[in-house]
N, C-alpha and C positions, 0 to 999 in steps of 0.2 A: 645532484643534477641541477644546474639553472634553468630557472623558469622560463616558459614560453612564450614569445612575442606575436602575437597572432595579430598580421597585417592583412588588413581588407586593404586592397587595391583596385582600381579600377577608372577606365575614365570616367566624367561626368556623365553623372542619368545611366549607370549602369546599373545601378539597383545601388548600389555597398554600401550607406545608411542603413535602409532595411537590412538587409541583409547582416549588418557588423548590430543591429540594434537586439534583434533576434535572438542573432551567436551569443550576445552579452547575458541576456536576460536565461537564453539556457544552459551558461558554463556557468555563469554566476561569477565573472570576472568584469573588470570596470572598464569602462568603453572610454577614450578619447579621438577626439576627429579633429580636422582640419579645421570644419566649419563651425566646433564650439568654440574653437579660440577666436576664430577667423569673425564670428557674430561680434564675439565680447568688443574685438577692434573696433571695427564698426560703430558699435555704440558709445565707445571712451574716444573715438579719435574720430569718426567722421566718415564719409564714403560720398565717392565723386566719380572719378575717371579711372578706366580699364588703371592706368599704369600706376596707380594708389594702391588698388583691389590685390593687384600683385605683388605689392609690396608688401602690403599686410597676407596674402598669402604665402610668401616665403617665410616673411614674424611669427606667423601662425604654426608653420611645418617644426620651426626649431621651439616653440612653446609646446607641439607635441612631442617631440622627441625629448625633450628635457622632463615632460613628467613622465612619458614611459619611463627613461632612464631613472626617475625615484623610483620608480613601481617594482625597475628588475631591480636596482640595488637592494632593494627592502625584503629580494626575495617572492617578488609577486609576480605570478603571470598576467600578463594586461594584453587588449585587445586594442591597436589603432585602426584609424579609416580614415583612409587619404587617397587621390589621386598621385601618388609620387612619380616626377619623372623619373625615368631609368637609371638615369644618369646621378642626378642629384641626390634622388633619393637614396639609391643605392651607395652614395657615398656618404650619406649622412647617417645610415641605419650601418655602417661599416664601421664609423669611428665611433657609436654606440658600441656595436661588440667589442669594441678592443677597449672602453670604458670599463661595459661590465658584461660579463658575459651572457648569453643568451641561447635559446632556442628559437631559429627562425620559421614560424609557419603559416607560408600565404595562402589567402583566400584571395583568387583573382577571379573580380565579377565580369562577362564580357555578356554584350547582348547585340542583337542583331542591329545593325546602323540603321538601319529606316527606321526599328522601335526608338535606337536613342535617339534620333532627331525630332523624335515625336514626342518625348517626355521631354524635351528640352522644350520644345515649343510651349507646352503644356506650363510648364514652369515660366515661362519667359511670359504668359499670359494670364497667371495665376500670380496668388498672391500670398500664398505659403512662405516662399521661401524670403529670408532679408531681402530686402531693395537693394544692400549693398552688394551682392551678386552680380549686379546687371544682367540678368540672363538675355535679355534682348540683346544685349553686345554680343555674349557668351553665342548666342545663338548665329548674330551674323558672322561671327569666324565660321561656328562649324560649319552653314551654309557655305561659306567658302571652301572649304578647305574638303581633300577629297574624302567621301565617308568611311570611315573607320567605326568597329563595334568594339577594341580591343586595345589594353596594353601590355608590353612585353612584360614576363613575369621579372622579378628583382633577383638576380642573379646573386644570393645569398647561402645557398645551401639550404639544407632542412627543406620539411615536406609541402608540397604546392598540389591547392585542390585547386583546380578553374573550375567556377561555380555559372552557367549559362542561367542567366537572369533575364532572358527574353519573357517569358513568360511566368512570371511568380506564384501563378497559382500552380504550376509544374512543377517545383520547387520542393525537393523532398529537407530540406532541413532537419528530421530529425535524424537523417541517417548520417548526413554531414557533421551534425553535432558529435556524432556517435563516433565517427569517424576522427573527427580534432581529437575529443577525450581520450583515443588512443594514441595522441600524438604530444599531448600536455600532461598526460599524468601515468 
């Protein structure tokens, strides 16, 4: 049986960090995100304007997908966390299966739009997260742009939890856990 790819997806400030940090710490599988690569950039290259930030975040998307792709060749089930678009990603995590093969099974984080405008704020005024984010940019698109809490699941097969992150203390994670483990082993 090939090993399992267990994608957190989600847009920004839906939780999927915690939530993919959690998953890792209770399957005891190794965690890659967008935003470990996406820091490293940052710090070896520099960070400036939105259309940079993007650039090292696509750099970033195929530096995860190239060490999942060690993890399943090697036979390892691994955990990403990314914001993938639908599109992109779904074609990127598609010429991974056809690399090596896999088991696909999302965790898609959504949370209510007024909560995520409000952790983004939070963040964009906070000082957690890299500078190289710009979450003040970050924030004035979402401002713009009409509110959404959600993205569409990656049309890859295999089993999809949607995991509602409005409220984390709500959050039964250990039934979810219970749940993957019958979906990875």
């Amino acid at each position: 049986m090939p090993p399992a790819l267990i994608i957190v997806n989600g847009l920004p400030a839906t939780g999927k960090t915690m939530l993919a940090q959690l998953l890792a710490t209770a399957l005891g599988l190794p965690l890659f995100s967008k935003d470990m690569f996406k820091e490293i950039l940052f710090d070896t290259l520099g960070w400036g304007e939105r259309a940079w930030s993007r650039r090292l975040g696509i750099a970033s998307i195929a530096l995860l997908v190239r060490v999942a792709e060690a993890e399943l060749v090697a036979g390892h089930s691994c955990i990403v966390e990314c914001n993938f678009d639908p599109a992109l990603g779904l074609a990127q995590l598609n010429a991974l299966g056809a690399r090596c093969p896999f088991r696909p099974v999302q965790v898609l984080c959504v949370t209510d739009p007024a909560v995520r405008r409000e952790r983004q704020r939070q963040r964009a005024q906070g000082s957690a997260r890299h500078p190289g984010h710009l979450e003040a940019v970050l924030l004035g698109e979402t401002d713009a742009a009409p509110p959404v809490g959600r993205l569409e699941p990656l049309a890859l097969g295999g089993a999809l939890f949607e995991v509602d992150t409005t409220d984390p203390a709500a959050l039964d994670v250990g039934a979810l856990v219970e749940r993957l483990r019958g979906e990875i082993y």
